[in-house]
mmCIF file as Biopython writes it, N, C-alpha, C and O atoms, coordinates in Angstrom:
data_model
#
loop_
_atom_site.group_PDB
_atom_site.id
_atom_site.type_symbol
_atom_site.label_atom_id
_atom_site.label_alt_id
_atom_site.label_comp_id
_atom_site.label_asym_id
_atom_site.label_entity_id
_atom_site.label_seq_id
_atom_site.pdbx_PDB_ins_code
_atom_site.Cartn_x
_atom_site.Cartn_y
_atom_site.Cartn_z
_atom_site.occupancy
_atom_site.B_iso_or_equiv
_atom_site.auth_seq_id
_atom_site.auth_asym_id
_atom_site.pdbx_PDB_model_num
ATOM 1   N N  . UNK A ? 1  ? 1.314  17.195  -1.643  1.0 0.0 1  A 1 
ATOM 2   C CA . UNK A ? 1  ? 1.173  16.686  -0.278  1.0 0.0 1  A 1 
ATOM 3   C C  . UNK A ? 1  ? -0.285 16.776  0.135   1.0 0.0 1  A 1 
ATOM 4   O O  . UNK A ? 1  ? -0.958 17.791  -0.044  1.0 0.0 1  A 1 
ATOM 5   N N  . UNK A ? 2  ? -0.703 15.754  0.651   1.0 0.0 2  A 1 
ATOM 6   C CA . UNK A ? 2  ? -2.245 16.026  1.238   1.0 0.0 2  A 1 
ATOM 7   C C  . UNK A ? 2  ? -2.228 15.999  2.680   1.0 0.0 2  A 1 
ATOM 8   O O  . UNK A ? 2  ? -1.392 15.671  3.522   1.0 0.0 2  A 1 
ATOM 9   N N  . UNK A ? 3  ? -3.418 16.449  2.707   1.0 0.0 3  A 1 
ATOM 10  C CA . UNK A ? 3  ? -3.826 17.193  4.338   1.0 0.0 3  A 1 
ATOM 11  C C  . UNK A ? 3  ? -3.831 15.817  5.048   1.0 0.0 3  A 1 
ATOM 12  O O  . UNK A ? 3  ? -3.862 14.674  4.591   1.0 0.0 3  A 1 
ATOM 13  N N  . UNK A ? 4  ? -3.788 16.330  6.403   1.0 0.0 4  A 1 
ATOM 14  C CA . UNK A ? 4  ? -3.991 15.293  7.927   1.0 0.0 4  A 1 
ATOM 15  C C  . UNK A ? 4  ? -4.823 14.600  7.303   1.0 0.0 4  A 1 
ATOM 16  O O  . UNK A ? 4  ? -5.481 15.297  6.531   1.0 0.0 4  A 1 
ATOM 17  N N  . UNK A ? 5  ? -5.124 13.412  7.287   1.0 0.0 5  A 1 
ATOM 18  C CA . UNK A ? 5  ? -6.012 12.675  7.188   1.0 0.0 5  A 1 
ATOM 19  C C  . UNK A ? 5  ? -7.080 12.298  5.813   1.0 0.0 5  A 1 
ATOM 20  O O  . UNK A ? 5  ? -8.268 11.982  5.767   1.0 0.0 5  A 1 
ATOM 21  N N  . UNK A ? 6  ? -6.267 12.456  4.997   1.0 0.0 6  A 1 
ATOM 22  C CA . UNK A ? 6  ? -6.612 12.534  3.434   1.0 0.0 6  A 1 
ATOM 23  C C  . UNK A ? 6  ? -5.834 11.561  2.897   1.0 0.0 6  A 1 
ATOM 24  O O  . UNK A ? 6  ? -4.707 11.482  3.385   1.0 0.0 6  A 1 
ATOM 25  N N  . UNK A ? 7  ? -6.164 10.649  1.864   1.0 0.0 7  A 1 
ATOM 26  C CA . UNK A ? 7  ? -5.324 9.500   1.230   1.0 0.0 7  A 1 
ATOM 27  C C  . UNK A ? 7  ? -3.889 10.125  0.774   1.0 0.0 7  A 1 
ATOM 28  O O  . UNK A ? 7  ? -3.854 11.333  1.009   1.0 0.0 7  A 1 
ATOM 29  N N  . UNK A ? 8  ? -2.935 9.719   0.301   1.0 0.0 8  A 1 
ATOM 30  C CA . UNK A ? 8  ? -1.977 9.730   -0.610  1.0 0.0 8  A 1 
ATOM 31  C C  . UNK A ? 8  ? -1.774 8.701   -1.346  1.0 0.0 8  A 1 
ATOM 32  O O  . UNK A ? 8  ? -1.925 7.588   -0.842  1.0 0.0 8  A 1 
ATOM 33  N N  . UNK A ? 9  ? -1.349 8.849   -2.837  1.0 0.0 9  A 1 
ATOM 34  C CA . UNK A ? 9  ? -0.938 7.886   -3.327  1.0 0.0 9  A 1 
ATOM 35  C C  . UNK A ? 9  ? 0.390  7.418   -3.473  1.0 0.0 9  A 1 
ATOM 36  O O  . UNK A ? 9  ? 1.357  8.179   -3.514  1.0 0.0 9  A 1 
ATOM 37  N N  . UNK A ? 10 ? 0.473  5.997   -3.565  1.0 0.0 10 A 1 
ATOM 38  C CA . UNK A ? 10 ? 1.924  5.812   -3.815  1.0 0.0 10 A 1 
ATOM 39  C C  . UNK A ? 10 ? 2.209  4.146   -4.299  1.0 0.0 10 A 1 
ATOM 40  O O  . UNK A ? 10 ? 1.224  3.409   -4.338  1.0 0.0 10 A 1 
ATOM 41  N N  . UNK A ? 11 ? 3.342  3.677   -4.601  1.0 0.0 11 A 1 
ATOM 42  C CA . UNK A ? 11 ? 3.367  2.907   -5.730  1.0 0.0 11 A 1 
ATOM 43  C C  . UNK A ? 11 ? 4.091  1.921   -5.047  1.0 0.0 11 A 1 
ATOM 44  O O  . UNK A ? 11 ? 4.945  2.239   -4.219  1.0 0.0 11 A 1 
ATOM 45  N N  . UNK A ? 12 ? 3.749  0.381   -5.402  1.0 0.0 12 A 1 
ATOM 46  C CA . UNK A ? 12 ? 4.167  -0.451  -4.571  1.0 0.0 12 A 1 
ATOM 47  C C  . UNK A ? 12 ? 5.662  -0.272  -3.797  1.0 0.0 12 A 1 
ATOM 48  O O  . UNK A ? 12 ? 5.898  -0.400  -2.595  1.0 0.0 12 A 1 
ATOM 49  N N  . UNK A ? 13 ? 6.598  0.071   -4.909  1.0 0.0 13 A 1 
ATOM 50  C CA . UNK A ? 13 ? 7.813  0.421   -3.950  1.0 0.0 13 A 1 
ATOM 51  C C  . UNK A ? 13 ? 8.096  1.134   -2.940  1.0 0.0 13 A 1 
ATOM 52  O O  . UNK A ? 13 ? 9.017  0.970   -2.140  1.0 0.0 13 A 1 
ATOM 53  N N  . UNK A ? 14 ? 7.151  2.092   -2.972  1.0 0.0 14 A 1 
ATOM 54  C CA . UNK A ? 14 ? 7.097  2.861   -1.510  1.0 0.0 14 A 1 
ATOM 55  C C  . UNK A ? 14 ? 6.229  1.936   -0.706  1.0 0.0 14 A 1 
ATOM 56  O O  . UNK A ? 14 ? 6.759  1.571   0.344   1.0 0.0 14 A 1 
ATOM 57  N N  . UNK A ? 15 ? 4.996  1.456   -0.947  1.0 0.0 15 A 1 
ATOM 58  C CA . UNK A ? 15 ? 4.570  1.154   0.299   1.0 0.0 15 A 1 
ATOM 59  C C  . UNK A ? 15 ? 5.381  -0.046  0.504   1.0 0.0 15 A 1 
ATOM 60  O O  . UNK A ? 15 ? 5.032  -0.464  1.608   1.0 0.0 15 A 1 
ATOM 61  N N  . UNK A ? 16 ? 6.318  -0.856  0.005   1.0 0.0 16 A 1 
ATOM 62  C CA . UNK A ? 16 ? 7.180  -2.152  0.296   1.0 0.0 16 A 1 
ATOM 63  C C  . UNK A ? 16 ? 8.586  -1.497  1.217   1.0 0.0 16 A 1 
ATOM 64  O O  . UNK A ? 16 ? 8.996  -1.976  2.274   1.0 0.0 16 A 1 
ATOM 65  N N  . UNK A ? 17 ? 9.023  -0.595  0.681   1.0 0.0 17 A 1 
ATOM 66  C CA . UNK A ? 17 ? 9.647  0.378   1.926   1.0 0.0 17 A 1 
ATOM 67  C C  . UNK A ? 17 ? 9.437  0.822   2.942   1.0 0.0 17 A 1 
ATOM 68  O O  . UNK A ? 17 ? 10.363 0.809   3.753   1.0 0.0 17 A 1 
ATOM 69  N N  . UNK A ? 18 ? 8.052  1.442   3.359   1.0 0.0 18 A 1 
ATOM 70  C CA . UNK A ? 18 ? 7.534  2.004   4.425   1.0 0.0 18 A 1 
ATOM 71  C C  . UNK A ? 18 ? 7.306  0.777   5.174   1.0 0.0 18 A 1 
ATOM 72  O O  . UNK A ? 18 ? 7.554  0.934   6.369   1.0 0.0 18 A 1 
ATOM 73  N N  . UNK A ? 19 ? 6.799  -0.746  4.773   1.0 0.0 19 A 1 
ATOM 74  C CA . UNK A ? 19 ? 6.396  -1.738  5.597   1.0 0.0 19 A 1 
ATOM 75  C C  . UNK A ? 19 ? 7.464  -2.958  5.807   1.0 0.0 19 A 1 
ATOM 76  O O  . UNK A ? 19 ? 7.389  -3.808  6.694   1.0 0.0 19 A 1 
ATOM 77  N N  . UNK A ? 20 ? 8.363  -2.874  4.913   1.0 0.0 20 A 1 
ATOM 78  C CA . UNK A ? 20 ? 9.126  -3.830  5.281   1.0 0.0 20 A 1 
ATOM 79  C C  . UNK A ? 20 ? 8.853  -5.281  4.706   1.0 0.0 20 A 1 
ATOM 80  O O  . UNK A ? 20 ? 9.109  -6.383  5.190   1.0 0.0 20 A 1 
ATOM 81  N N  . UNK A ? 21 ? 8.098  -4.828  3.212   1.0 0.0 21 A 1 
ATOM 82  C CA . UNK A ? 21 ? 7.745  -6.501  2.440   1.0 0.0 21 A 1 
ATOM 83  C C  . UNK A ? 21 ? 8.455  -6.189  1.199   1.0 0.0 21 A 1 
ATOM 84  O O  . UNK A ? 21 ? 8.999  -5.149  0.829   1.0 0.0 21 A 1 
ATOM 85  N N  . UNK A ? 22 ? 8.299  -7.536  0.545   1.0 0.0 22 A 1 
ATOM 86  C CA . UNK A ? 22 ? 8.667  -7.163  -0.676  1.0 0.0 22 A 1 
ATOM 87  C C  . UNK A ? 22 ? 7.552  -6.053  -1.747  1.0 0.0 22 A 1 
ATOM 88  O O  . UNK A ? 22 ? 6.359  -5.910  -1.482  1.0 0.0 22 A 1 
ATOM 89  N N  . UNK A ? 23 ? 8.091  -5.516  -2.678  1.0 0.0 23 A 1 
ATOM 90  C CA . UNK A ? 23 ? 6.988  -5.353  -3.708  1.0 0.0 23 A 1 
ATOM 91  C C  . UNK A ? 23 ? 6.221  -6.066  -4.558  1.0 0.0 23 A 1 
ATOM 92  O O  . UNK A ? 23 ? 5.438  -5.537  -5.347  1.0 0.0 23 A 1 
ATOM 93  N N  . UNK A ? 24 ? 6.423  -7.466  -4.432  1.0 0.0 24 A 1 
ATOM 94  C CA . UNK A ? 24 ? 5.634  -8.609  -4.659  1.0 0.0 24 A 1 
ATOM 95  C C  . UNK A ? 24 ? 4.504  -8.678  -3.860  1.0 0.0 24 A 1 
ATOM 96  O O  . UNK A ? 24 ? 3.429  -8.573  -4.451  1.0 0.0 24 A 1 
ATOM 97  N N  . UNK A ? 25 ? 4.488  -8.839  -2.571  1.0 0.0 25 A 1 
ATOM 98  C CA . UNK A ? 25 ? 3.818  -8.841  -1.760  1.0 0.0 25 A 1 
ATOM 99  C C  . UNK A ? 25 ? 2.509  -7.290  -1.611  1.0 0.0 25 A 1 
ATOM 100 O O  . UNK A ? 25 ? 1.341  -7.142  -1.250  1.0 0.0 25 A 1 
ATOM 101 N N  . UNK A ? 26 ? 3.279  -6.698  -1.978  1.0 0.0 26 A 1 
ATOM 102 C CA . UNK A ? 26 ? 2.175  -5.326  -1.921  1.0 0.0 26 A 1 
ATOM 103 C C  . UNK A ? 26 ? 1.391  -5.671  -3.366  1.0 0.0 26 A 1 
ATOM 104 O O  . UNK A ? 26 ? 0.165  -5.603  -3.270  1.0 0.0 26 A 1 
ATOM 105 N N  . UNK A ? 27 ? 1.856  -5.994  -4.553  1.0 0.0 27 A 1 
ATOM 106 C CA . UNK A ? 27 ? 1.331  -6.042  -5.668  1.0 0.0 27 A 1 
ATOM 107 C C  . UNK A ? 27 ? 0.303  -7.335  -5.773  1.0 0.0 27 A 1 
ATOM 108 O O  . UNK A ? 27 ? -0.701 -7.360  -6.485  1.0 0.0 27 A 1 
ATOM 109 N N  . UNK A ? 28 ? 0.689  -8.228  -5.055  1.0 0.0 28 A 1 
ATOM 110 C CA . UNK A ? 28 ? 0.006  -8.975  -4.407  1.0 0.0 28 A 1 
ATOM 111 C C  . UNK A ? 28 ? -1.620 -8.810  -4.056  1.0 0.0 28 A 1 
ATOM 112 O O  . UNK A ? 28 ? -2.607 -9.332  -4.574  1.0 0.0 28 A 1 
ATOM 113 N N  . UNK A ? 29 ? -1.461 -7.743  -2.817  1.0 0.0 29 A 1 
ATOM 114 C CA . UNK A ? 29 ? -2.397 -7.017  -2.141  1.0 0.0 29 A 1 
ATOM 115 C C  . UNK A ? 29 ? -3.357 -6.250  -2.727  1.0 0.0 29 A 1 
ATOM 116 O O  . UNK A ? 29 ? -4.515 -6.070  -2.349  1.0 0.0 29 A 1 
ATOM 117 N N  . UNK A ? 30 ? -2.726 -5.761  -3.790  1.0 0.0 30 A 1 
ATOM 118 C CA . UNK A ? 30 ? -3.328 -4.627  -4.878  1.0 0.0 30 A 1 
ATOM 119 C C  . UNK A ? 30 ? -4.121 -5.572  -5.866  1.0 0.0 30 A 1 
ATOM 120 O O  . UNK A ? 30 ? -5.134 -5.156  -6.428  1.0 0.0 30 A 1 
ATOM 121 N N  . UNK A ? 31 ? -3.680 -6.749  -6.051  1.0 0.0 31 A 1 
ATOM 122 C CA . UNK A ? 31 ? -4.658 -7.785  -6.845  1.0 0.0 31 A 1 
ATOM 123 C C  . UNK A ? 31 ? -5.959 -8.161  -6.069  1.0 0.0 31 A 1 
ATOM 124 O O  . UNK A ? 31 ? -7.113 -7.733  -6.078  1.0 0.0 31 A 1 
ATOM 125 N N  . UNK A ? 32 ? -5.448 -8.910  -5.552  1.0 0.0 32 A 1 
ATOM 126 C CA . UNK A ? 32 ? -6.630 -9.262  -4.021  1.0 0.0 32 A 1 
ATOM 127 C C  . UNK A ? 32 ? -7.694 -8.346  -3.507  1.0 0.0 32 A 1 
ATOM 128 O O  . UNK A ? 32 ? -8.517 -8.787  -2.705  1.0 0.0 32 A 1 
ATOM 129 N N  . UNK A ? 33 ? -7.739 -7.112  -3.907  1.0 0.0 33 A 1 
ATOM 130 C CA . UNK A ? 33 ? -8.175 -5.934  -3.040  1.0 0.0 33 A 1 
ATOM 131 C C  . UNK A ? 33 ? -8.031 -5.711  -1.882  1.0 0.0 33 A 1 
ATOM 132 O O  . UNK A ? 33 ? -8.890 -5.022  -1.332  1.0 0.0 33 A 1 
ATOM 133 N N  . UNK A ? 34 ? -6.817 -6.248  -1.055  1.0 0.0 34 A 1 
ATOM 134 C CA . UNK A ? 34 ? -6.815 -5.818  0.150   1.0 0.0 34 A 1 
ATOM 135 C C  . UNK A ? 34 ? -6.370 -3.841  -0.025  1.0 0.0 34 A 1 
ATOM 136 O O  . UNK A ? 34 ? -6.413 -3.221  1.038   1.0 0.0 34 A 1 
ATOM 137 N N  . UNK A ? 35 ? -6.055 -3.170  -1.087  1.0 0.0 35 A 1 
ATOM 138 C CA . UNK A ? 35 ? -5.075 -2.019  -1.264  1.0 0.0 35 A 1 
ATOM 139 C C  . UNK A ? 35 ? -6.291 -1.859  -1.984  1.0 0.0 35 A 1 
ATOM 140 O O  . UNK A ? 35 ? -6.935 -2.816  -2.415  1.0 0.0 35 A 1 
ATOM 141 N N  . UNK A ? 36 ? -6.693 -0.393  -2.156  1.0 0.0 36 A 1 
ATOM 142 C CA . UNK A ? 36 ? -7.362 0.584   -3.189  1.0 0.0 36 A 1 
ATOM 143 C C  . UNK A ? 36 ? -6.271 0.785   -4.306  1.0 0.0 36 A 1 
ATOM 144 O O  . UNK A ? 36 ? -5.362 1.483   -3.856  1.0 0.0 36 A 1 
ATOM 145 N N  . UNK A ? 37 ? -6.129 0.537   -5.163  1.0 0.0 37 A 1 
ATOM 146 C CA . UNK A ? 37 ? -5.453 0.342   -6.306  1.0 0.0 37 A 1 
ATOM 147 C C  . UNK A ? 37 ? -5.946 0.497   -7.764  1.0 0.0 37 A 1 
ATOM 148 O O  . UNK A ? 37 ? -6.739 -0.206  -8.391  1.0 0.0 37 A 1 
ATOM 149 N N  . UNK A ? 38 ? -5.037 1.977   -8.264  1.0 0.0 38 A 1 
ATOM 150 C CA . UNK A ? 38 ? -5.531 1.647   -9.372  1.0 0.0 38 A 1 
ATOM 151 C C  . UNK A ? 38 ? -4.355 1.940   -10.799 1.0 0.0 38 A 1 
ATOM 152 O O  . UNK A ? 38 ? -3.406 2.626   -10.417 1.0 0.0 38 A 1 
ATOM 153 N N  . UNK A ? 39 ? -4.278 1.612   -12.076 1.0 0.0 39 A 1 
ATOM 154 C CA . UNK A ? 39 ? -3.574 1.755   -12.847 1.0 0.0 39 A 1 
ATOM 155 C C  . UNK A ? 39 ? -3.867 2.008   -14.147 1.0 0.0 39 A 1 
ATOM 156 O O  . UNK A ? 39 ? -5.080 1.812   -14.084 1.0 0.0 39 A 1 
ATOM 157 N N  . UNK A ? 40 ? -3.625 2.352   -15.491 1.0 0.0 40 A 1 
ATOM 158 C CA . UNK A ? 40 ? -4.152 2.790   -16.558 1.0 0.0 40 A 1 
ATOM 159 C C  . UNK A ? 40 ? -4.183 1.523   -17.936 1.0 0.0 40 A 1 
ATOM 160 O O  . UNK A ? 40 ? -4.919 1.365   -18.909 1.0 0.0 40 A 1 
ATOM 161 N N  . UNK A ? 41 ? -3.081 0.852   -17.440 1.0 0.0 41 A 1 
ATOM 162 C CA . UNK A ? 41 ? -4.009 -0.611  -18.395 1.0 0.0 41 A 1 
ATOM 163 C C  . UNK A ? 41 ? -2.060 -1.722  -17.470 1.0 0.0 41 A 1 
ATOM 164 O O  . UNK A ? 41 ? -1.044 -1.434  -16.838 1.0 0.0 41 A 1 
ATOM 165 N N  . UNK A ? 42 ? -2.561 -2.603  -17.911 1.0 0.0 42 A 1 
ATOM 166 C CA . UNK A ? 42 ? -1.961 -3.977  -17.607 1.0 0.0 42 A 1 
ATOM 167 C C  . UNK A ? 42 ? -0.312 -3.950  -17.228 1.0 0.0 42 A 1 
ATOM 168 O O  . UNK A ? 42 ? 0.231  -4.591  -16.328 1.0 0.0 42 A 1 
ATOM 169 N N  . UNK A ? 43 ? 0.509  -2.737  -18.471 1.0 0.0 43 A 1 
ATOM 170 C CA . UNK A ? 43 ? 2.027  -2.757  -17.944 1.0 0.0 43 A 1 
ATOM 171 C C  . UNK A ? 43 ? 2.026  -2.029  -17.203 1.0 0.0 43 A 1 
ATOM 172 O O  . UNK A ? 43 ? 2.911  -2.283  -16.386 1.0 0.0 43 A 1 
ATOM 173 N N  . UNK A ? 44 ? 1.324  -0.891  -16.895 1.0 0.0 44 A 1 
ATOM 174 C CA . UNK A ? 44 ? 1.698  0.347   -15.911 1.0 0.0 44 A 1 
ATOM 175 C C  . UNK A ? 44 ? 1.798  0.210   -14.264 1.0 0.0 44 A 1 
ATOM 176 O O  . UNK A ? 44 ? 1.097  -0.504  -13.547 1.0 0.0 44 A 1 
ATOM 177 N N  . UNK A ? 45 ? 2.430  0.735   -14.031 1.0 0.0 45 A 1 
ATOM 178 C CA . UNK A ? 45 ? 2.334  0.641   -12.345 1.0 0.0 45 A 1 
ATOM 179 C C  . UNK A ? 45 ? 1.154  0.907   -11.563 1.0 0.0 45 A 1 
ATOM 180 O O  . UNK A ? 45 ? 0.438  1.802   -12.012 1.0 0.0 45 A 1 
ATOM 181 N N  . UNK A ? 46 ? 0.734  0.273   -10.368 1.0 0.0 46 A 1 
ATOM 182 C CA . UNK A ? 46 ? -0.372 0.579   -9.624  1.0 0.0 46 A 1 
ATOM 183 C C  . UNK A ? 46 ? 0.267  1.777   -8.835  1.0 0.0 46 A 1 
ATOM 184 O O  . UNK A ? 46 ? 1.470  2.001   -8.700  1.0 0.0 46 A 1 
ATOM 185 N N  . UNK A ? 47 ? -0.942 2.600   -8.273  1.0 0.0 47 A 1 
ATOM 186 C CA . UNK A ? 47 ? -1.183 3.626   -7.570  1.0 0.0 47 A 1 
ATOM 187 C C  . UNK A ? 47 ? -2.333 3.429   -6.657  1.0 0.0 47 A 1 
ATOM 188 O O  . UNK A ? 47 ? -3.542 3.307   -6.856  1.0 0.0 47 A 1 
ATOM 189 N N  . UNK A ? 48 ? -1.407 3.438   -5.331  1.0 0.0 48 A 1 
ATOM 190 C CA . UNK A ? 48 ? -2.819 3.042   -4.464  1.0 0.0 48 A 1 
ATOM 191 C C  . UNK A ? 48 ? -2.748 4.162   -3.643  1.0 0.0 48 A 1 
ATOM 192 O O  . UNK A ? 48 ? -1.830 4.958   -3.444  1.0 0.0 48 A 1 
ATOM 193 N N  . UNK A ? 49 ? -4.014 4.076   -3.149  1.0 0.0 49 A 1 
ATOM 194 C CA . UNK A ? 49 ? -4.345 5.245   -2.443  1.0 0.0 49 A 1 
ATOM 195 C C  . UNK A ? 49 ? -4.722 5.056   -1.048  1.0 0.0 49 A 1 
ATOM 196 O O  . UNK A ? 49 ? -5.921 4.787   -0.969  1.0 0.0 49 A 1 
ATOM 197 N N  . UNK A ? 50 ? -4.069 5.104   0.203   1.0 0.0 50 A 1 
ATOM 198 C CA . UNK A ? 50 ? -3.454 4.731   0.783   1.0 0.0 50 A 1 
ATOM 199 C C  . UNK A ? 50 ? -3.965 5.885   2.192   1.0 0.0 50 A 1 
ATOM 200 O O  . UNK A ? 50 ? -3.819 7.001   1.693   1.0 0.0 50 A 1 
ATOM 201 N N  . UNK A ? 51 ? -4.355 6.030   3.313   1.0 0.0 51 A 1 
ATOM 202 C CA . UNK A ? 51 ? -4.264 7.191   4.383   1.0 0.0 51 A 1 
ATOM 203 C C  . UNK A ? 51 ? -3.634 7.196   5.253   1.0 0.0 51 A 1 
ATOM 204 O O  . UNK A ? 51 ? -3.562 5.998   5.526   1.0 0.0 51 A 1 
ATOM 205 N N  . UNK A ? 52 ? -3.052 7.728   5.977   1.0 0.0 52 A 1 
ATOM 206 C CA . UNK A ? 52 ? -1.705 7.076   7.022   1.0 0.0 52 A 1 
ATOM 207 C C  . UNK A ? 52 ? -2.600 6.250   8.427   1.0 0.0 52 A 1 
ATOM 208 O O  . UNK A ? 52 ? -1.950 5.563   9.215   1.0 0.0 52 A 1 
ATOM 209 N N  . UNK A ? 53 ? -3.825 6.391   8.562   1.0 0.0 53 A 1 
ATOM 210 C CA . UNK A ? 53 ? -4.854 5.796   9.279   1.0 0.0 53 A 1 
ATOM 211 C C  . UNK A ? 53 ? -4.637 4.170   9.031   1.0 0.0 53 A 1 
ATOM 212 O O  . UNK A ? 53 ? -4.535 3.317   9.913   1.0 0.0 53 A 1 
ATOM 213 N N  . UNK A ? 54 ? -4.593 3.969   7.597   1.0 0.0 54 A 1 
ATOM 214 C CA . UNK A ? 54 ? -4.578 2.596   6.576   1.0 0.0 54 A 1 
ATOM 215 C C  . UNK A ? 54 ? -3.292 2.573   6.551   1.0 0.0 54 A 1 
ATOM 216 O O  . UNK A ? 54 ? -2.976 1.437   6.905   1.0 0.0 54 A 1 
ATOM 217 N N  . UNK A ? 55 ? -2.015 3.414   6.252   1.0 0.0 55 A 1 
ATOM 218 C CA . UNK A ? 55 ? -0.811 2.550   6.442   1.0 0.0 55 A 1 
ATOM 219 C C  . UNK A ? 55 ? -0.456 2.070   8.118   1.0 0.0 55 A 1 
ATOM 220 O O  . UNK A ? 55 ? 0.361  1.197   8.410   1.0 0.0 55 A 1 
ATOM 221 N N  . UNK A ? 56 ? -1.103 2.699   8.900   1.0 0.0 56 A 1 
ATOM 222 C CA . UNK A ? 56 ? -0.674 2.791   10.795  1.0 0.0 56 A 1 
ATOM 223 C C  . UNK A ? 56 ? -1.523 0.747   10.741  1.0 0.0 56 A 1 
ATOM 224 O O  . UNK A ? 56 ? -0.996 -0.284  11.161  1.0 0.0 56 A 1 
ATOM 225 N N  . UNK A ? 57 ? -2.523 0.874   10.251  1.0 0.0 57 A 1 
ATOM 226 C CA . UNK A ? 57 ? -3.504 -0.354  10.720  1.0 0.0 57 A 1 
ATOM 227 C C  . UNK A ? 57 ? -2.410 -1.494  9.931   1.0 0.0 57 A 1 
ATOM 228 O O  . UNK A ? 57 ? -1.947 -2.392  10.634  1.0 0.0 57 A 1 
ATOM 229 N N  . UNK A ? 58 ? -1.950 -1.407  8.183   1.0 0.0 58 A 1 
ATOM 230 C CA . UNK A ? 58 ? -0.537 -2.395  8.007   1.0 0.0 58 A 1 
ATOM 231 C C  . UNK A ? 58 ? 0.191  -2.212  8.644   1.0 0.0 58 A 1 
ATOM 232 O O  . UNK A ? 58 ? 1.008  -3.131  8.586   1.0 0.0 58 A 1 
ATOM 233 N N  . UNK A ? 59 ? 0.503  -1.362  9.446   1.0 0.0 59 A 1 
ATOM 234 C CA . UNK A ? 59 ? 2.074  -1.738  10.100  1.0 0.0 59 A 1 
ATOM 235 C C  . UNK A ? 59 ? 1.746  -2.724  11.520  1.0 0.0 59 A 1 
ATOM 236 O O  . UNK A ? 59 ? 2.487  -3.668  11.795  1.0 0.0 59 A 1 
ATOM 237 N N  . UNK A ? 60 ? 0.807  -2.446  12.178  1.0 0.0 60 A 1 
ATOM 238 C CA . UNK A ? 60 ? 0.031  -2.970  13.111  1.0 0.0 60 A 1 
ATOM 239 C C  . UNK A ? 60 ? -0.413 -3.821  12.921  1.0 0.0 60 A 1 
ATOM 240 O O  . UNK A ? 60 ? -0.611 -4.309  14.034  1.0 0.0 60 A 1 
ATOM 241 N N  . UNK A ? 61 ? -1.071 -4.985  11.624  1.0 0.0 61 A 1 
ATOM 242 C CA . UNK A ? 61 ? -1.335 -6.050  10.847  1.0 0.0 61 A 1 
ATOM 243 C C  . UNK A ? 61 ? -0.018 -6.712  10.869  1.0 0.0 61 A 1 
ATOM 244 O O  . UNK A ? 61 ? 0.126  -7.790  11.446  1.0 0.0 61 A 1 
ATOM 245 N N  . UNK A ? 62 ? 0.761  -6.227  10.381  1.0 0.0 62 A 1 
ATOM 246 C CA . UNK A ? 62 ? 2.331  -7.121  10.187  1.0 0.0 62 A 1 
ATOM 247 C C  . UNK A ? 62 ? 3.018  -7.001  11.335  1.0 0.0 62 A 1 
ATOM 248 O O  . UNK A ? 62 ? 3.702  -8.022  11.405  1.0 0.0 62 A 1 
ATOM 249 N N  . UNK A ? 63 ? 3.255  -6.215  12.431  1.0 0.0 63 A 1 
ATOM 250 C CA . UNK A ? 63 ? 3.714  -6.986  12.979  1.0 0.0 63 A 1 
ATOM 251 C C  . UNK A ? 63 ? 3.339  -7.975  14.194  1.0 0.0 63 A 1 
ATOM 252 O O  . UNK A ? 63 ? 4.081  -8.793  14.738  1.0 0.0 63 A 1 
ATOM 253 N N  . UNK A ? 64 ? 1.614  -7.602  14.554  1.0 0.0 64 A 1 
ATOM 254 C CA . UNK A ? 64 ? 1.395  -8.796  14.947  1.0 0.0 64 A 1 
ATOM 255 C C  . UNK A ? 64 ? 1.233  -9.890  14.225  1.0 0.0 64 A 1 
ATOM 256 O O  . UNK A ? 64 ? 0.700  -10.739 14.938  1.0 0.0 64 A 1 
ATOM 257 N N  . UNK A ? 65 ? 1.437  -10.297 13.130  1.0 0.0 65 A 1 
ATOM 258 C CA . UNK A ? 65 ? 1.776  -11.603 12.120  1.0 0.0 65 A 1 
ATOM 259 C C  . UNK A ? 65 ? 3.077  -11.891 12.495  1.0 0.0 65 A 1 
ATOM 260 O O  . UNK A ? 65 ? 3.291  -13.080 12.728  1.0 0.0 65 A 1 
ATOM 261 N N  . UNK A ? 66 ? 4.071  -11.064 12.626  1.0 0.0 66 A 1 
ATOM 262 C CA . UNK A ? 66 ? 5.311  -11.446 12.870  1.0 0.0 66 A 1 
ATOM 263 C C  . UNK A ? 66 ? 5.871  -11.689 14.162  1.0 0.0 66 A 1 
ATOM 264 O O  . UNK A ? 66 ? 7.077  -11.872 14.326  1.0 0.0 66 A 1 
ATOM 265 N N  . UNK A ? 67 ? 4.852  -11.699 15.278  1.0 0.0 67 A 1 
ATOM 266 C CA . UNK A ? 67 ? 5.433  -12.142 16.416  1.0 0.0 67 A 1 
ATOM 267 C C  . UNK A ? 67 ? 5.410  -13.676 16.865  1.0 0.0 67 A 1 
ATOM 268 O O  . UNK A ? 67 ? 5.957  -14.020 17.913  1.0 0.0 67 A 1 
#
């Protein structure tokens, strides 16, 4: 667990849970560089690194897109 205000990592399926997209869409993101993302070669899963500062500003990104 990391402190107040320190990244965590976590893997598209969580952050597609916590926001309410698909995991397409986050993996997506992780291409693009909108996500700090990183992985150990081509099949492996991404790990992005993520601060709840940066998940508060996506949730706040999506749903003013969705109004």
């Amino acid at each position: 667990k990391s402190h107040a205000g320190e990244p965590e990592y976590y893997t598209p399926p969580q952050i597609a849970a916590l926001l309410g997209v698909s995991d397409a869409t986050v993996v997506k993101w992780c291409k693009r560089g909108k996500l700090v993302a990183h992985r150990q070669g081509r099949q492996c899963t991404y790990w992005i690194k993520l601060s709840r500062a940066e998940l508060s500003k996506l949730r706040e990104d999506l749903s003013i897109r969705t109004r």
